[in-house]
C-alpha positions, -999 to 999 in steps of 0.1 A, spaced: 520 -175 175 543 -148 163 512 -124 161 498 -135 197 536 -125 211 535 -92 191 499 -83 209 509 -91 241 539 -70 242 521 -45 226 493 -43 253 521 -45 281 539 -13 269 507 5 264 494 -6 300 530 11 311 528 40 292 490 46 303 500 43 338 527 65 342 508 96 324 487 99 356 491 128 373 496 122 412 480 142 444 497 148 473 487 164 506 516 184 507 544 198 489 572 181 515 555 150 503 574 147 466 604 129 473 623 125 439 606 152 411 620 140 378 625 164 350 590 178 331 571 152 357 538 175 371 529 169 406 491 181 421 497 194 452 462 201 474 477 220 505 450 249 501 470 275 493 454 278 455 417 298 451 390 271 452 384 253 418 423 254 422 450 231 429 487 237 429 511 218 405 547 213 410 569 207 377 605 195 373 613 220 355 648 225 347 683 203 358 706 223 379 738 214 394 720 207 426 691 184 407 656 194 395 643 230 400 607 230 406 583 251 398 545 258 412 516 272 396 482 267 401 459 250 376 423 245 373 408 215 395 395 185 373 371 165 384 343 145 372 326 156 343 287 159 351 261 167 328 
């Protein structure tokens, strides 16, 4: 029983862990509401070369909250053959 609890908590933290370490799209860079520090943000407003797509980091705490940063990154997509 002890062992059935263990694996059940166990799959519950992974399943949390697996679902925050998604990066998330967004339309547009007014569209990220609350950046939390070293959280990465894909950003497809166009601006990047194609095969491109911006990201916005959290990257440091100021006195006025998180200051961002953007770069752009290579697009991944599916993998083909």
């Amino acid at each position: 029983m002890l062992l059935r609890r263990a694996a059940c908590l166990s799959l519950l933290i992974s399943a949390a862990l697996v679902t925050t370490a998604h990066a998330v799209t967004v339309g547009r860079e007014q569209d990220i509401t609350d950046l939390k520090l070293g959280q990465r943000v894909q950003v497809d407003d166009g601006t990047c070369p194609a095969g491109q797509v911006k990201e916005v980091r959290g990257s440091k705490m100021t006195d006025k909250g998180v200051a961002r940063t953007a770069t752009c990154v290579p697009r991944y997509g599916p993998k083909s053959k």
